[in-house]
GUKEMAR-238999 format. One line per 8 residues: their letters; for each residue x, y, z of C-alpha. Coordinates in Angstrom, 3 decimals. Example, Ala and Ser with C-alpha at 12.3 -4.5 7.8 and 13.67 -1.06 7.14 Angstrom:
# residues 2
as) 12.300/-4.500/7.800; 13.670/-1.060/7.140
***
This chain:
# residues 428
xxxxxxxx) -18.942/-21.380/-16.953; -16.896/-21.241/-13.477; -14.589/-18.616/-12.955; -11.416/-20.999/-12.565; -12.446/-22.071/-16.665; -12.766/-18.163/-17.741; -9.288/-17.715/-15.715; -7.512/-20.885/-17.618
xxxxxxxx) -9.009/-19.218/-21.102; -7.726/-15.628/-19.398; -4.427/-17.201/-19.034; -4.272/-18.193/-22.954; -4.670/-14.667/-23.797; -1.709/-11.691/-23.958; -4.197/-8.999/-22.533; -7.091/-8.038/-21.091
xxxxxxxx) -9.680/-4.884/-21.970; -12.357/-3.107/-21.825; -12.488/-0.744/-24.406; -12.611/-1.924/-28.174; -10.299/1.180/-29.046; -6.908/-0.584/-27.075; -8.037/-4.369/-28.235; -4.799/-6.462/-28.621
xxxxxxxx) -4.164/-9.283/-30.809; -5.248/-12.523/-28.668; -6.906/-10.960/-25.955; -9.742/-11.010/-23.592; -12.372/-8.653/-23.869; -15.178/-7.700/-21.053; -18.378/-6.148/-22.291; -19.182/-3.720/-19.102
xxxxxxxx) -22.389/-1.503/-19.204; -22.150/1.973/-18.659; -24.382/4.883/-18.324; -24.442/5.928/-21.633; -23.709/2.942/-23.571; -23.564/-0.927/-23.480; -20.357/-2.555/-23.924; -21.991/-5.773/-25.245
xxxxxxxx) -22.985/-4.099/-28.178; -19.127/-4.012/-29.366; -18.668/-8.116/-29.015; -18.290/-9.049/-32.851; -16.059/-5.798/-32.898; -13.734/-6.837/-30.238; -13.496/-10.497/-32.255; -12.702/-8.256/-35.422
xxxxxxxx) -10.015/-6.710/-33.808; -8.173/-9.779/-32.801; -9.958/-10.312/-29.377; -9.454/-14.747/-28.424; -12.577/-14.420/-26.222; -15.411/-11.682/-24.898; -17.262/-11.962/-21.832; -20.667/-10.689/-22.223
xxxxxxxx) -23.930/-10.683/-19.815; -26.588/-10.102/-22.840; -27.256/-13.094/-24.535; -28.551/-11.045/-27.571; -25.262/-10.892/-28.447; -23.737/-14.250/-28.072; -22.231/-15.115/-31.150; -19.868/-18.805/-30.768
xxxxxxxx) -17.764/-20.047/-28.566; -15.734/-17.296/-28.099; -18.583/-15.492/-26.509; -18.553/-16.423/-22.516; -22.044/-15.484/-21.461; -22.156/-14.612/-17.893; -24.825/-12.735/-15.796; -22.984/-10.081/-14.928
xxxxxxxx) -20.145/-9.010/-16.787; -18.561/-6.577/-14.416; -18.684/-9.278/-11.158; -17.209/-11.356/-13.660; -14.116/-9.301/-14.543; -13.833/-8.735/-10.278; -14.210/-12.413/-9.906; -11.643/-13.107/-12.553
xxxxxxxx) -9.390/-10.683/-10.631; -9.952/-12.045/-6.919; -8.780/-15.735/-8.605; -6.035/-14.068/-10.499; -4.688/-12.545/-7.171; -5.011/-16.163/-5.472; -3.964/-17.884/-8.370; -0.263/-16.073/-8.355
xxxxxxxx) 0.494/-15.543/-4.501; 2.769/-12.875/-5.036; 2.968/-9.824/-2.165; 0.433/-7.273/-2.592; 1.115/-3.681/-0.952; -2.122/-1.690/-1.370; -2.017/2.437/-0.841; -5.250/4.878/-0.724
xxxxxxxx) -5.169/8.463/0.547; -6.953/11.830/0.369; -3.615/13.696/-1.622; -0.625/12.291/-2.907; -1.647/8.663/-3.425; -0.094/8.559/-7.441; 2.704/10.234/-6.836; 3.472/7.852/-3.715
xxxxxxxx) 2.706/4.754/-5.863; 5.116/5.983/-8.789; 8.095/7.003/-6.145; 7.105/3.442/-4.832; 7.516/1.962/-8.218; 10.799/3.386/-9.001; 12.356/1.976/-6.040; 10.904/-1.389/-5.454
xxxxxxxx) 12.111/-1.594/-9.211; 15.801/-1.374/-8.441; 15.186/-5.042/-7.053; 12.456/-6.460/-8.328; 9.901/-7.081/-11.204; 7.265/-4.704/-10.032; 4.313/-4.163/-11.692; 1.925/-1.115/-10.231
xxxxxxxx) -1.345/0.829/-11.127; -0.914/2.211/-14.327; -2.359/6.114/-14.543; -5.519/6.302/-12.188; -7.024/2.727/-12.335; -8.116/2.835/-9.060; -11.440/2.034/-8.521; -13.732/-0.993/-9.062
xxxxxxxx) -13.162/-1.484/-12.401; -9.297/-0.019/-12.248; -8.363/-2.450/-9.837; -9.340/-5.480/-11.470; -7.571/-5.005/-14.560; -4.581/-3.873/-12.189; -4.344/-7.217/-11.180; -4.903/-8.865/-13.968
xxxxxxxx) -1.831/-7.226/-15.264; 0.094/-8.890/-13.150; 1.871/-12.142/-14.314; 4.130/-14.886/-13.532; 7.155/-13.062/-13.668; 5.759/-10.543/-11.087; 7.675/-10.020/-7.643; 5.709/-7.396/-6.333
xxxxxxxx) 2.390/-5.796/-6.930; 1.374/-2.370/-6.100; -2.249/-1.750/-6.429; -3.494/2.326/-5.844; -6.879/2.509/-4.367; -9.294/5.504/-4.963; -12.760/6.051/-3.348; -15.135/8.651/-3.154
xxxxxxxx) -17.950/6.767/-0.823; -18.072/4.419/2.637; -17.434/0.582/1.649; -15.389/1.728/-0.987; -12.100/0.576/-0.204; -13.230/-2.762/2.157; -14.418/-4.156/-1.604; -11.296/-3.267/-3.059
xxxxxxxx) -9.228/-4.864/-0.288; -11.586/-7.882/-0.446; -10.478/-8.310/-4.639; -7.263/-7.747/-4.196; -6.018/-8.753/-0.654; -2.846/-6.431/-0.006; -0.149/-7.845/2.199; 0.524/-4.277/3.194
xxxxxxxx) -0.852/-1.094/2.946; -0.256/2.669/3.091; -2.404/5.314/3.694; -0.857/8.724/2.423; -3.097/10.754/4.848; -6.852/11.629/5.923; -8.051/15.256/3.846; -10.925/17.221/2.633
xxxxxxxx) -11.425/15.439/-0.504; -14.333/13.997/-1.704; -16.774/15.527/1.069; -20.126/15.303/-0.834; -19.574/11.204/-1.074; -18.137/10.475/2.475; -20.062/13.140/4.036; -17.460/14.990/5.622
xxxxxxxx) -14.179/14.701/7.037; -15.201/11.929/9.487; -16.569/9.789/7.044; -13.446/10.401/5.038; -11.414/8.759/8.087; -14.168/5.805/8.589; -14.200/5.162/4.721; -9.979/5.601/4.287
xxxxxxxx) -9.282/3.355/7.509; -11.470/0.564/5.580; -8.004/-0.620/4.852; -6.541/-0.800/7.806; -9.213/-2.834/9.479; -8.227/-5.725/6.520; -4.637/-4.828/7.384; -5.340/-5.941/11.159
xxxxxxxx) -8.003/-8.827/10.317; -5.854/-10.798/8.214; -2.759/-10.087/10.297; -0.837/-8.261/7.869; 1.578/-5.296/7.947; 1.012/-1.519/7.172; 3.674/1.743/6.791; 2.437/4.505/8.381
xxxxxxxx) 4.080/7.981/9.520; 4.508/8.065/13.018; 4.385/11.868/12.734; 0.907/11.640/11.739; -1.152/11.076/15.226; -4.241/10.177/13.406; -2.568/7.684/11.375; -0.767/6.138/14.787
xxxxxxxx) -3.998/5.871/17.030; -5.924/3.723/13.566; -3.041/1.472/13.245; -3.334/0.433/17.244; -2.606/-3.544/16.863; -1.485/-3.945/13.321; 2.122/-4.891/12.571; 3.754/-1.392/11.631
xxxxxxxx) 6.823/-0.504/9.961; 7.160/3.378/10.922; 9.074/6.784/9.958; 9.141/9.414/11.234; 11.472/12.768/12.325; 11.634/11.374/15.592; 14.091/8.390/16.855; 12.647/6.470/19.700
xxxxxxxx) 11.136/3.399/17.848; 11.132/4.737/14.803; 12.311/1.888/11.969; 13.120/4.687/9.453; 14.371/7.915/10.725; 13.820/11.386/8.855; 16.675/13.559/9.990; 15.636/16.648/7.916
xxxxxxxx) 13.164/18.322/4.882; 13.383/21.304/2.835; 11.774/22.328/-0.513; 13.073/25.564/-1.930; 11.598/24.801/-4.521; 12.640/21.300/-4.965; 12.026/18.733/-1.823; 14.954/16.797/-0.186
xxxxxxxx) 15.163/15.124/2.366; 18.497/13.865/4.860; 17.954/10.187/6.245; 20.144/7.201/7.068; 23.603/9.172/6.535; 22.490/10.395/2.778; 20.944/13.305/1.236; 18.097/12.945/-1.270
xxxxxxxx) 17.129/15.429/-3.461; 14.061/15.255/-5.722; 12.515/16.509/-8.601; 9.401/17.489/-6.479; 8.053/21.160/-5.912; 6.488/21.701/-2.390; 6.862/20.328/0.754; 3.900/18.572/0.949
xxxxxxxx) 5.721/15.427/-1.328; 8.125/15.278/1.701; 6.020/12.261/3.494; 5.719/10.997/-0.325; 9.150/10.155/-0.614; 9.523/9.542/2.976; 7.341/6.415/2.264; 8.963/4.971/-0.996
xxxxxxxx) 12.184/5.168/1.318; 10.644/3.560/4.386; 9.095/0.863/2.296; 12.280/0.519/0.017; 14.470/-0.279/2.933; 11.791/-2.598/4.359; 12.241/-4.619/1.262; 16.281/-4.245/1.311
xxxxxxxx) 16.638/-1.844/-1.507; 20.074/-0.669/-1.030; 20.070/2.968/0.171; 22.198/3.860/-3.068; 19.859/2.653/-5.205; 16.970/4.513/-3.411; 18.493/7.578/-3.549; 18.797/7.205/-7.611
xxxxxxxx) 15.543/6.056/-8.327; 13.826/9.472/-6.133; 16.337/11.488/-8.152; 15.491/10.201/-11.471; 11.649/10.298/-11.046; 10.419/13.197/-13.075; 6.399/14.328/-12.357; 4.215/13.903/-14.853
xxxxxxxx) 0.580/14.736/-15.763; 0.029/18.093/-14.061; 1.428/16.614/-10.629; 3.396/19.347/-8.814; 5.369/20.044/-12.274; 7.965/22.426/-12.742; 7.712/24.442/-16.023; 9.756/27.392/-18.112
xxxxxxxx) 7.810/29.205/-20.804; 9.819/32.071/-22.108; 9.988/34.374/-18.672; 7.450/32.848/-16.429; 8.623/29.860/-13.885; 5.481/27.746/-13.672; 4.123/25.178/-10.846; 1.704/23.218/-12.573
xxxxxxxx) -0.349/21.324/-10.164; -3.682/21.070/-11.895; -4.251/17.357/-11.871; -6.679/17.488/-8.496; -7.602/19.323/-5.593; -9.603/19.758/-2.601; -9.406/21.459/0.417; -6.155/19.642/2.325
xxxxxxxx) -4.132/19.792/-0.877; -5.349/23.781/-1.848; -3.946/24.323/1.168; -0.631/23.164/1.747; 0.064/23.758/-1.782; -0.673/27.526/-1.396; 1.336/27.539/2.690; 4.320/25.978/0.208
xxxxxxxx) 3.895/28.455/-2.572; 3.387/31.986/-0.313; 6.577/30.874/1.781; 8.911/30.943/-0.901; 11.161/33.584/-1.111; 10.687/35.334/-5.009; 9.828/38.305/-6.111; 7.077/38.152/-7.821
xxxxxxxx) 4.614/34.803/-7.459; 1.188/34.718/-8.980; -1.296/31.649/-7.855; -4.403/30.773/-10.314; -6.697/28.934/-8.545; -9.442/26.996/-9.615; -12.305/25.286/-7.988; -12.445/22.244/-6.060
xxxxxxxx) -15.156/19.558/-6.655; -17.328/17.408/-4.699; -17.599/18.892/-1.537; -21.369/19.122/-1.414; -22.775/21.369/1.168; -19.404/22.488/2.622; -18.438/23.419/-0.682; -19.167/27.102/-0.559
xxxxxxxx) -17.688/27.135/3.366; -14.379/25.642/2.093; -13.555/28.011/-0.828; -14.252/30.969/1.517; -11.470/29.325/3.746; -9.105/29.144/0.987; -9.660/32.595/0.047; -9.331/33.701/3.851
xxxxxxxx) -6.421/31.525/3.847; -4.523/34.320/1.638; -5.408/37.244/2.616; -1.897/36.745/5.045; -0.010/37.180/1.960; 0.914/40.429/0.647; 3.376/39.387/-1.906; 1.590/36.653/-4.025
xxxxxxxx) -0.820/37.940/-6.524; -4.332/35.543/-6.492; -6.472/34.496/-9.581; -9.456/32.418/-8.598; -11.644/30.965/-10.849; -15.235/29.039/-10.895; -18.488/29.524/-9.634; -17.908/28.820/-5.948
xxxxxxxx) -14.771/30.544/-5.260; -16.495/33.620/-7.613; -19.414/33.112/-5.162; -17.054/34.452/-2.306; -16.049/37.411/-4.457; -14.209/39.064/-2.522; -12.662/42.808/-2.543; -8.654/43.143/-2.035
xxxxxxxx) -6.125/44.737/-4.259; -4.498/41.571/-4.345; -7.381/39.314/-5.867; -9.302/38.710/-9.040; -12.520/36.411/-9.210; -13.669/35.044/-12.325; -16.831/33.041/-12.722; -15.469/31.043/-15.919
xxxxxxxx) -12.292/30.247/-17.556; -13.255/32.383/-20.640; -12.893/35.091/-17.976; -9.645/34.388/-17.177; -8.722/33.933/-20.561; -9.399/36.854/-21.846; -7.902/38.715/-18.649; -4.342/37.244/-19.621
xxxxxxxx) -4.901/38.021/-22.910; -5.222/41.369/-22.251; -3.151/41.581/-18.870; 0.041/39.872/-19.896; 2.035/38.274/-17.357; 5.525/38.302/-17.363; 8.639/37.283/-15.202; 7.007/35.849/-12.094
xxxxxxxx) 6.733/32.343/-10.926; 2.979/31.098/-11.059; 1.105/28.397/-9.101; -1.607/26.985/-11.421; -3.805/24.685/-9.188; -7.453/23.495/-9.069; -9.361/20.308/-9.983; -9.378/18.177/-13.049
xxxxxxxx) -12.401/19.310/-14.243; -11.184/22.780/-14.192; -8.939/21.657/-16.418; -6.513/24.638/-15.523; -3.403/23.389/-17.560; -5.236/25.475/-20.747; -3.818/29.038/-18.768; -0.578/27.724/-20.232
xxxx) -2.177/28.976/-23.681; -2.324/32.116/-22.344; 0.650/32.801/-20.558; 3.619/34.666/-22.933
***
């Protein structure tokens, strides 16, 4: 069956999935192999549950004419997409980055939605299977698509830009995440800038921060619409940032202030702004949909449990993000401020070499106490009056069991699969 047949039956349906636990009433569901299991397996399940049509790549487990046996389910579903994208010519902006990418794409979303029927990445389905199903989410009645792009290896992002074909793009910045796949920073750059070589082959337009040097010498020859805390050509100018806690930010005669902790979301709202007043989103409007947009999910969230004032940032980290969370964090002007830190994945051989930087990175501080947990940063034990190291999370836990922390204002920070949000359990 051609792909432009599977898209007319695709078109029939109300949904699309992958996962027999979310099936929908008159939808389409793709059987994708996966390490530990075989989707095909879960055909005449999907059909029970009210699936129109499966597309499977086993023909064990063809069962009528509802079962659209293809070689390879997975191309399929990114073939399916690809036509989709064609199929409804709508504007496409595509954003990747080493930090911040989400919460850019939701501050994004917020704004372009004062205008327009926008329909964007929904959590973190970003990679080759994410983006797919981000575009086949989108629909006639679709103005705008925004489509978040996640990659952890070279080639990464060309494929994605080659499914879904952005109009525009952003790239949030170039950091230490994901070493151990890229193989180090410059292969972070090489694999990030994928983007903006589709940007400048198919003559299209990318937002970039003209503060950012890196980001202005890769963007050499694309069409650019800038910002920036400098005038000169500048389309949107920054006049001034702060976070204390909270970020705002002073552009175009208005004040902006956000429900972000730490200056490090500055450029993130800097961006929905730029790109909102690129597509004539009235200023007003702008300014209410930043204001409005609470963090979610771990991101950079501001908590109160009983005394304790609590930064929860525990969705991600690596390197670039440890960082300027912590600069953010030790500059603050309070009393008492704990951090608890946790370790930072994929980073390969430079793993060890980059949690002894973090750790060297607060020994300026006299004034924050430091919790850091996991086997690499407990691997750079080191002694100060100001530190603990503890090789699990069971460690911690019992610590602030037993050490109960009270009226101070905590950073809690480290990657997902620290899963750090579980100190809240053990914080009075």
């Amino acid at each position: 069956m051609e792909i432009k047949d599977i898209h007319n039956l695709f078109l029939e349906c109300k949904s699309i999935s992958i996962d027999t636990r979310k099936i929908e009433n008159n939808s389409m569901f793709v059987a994708i192999k996966g390490e530990r299991f075989d989707a095909n397996t879960f055909a005449t399940e999907a059909l029970e549950k009210g699936a129109s049509y499966v597309i499977i790549d086993n023909a064990d487990y063809y069962i009528d004419n509802r079962t659209l046996l293809t070689e390879d389910s997975l191309a399929t579903l990114q073939e399916l997409a690809k036509f989709h994208r064609d199929y409804l010519k709508l504007p496409i902006l595509a954003l990747t980055g080493s930090n911040g990418k989400t919460t850019t794409k939701e501050l994004i979303n917020v704004v372009l939605s004062k205008r327009y029927n926008v329909k964007a990445t929904v959590g973190n389905l970003n990679n080759h299977i994410g983006v797919p199903l981000t575009l086949l989410s989108f629909d006639n009645q679709t103005e705008i698509g925004i489509v978040e792009m996640g990659a952890n290896h070279q080639k990464e992002i060309e494929f994605l830009c080659s499914i879904a074909k952005p109009d525009f793009g952003y790239i949030t910045n170039f950091g230490k995440a994901h070493l151990e796949g890229f193989g180090g920073l410059e292969g972070v750059i090489k694999g990030k800038s994928e983007m903006y070589v589709y940007l400048f082959e198919n003559k299209k337009t990318v937002f970039i921060n003209l503060d950012d040097a890196l980001q202005v010498e890769k963007t050499e020859g694309i069409d650019r619409y800038t910002f920036g805390t400098k005038g000169n050509d500048t389309n949107v100018v920054i006049d001034s940032v702060k976070a204390d806690p909270f970020v705002s930010i002073k552009t175009q005669g208005m004040e902006i202030a956000s429900h972000l902790i730490g200056i490090y979301n500055a450029n993130n709202i800097n961006a929905a702004v730029t790109i909102g007043t690129y597509f004539k989103v009235e200023m007003d409007a702008i300014k209410q949909a930043i204001e409005n947009y609470i963090p979610e999910n771990n991101r950079s969230q501001l908590l109160k449990k009983n005394t304790n004032d609590i930064i929860l940032d525990a969705y991600n980290a690596n390197p670039s993000s440890m960082a300027v969370a912590l600069e953010n964090f030790m500059q603050l002007t309070i009393t008492k401020k704990i951090a608890i830190l946790g370790d930072m994945f994929e980073l390969g051989n430079e793993s060890l070499e980059e949690h002894k930087s973090i750790i060297a990175l607060t020994l300026k501080d006299k004034n924050t106490r430091f919790y850091f947990i996991g086997k690499d940063f407990y691997a750079n034990k080191t002694e100060n009056a100001n530190m603990s190291f503890f090789e699990t999370f069971e460690d911690l836990a019992n610590d602030l069991t037993k050490n109960k922390i009270e009226n101070a204002t905590i950073l809690i920070k480290g990657s997902r699969g620290m899963a750090l949000e579980r100190s809240l359990e053990f914080l009075p």
